[in-house]
C-alpha positions as CSV (number, residue, x, y, z in Angstrom):
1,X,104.1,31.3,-119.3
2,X,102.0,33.1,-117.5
3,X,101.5,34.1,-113.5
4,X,98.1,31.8,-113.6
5,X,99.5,29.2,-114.7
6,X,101.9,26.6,-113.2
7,X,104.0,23.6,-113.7
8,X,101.3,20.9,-112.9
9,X,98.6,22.4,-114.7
10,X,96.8,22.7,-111.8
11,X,94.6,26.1,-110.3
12,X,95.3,27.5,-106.8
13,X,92.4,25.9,-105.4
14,X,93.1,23.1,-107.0
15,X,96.4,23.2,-105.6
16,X,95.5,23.8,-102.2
17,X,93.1,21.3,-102.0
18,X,95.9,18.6,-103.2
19,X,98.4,20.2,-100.3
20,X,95.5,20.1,-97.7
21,X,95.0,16.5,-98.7
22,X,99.0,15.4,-99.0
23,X,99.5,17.2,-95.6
24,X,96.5,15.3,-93.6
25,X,97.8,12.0,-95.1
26,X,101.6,12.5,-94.4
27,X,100.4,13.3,-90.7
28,X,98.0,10.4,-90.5
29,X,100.9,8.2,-91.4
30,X,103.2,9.3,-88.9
31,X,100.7,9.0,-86.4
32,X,100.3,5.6,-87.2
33,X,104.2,5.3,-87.6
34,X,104.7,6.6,-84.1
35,X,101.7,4.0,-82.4
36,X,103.1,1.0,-84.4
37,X,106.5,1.9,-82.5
38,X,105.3,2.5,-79.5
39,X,103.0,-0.7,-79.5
40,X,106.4,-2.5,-80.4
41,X,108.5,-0.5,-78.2
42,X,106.2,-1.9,-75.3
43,X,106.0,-5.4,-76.1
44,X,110.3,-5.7,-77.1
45,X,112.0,-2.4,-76.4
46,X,115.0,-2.0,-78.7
47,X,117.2,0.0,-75.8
């Protein structure tokens, strides 16, 4: 195995573009996460 190569089969650009992607959708759901709660928190709180 070689240093260009990797498990996925995929190139560093390729890579990074995959992480950039992965990250901005991870954070978009846990914005949304956190809204949902705080839209429920507000109508029921659980405390």
């Amino acid at each position: 195995m070689t240093e260009s190569s990797s498990l996925t089969g995929l190139s560093d650009g390729a890579a990074r573009e995959f992480h950039s992607l992965y990250v901005k959708s991870t954070l978009g759901f846990v914005a949304v996460a956190v809204v949902a709660h705080l839209l429920v928190w507000s109508w029921r709180p659980w405390f």
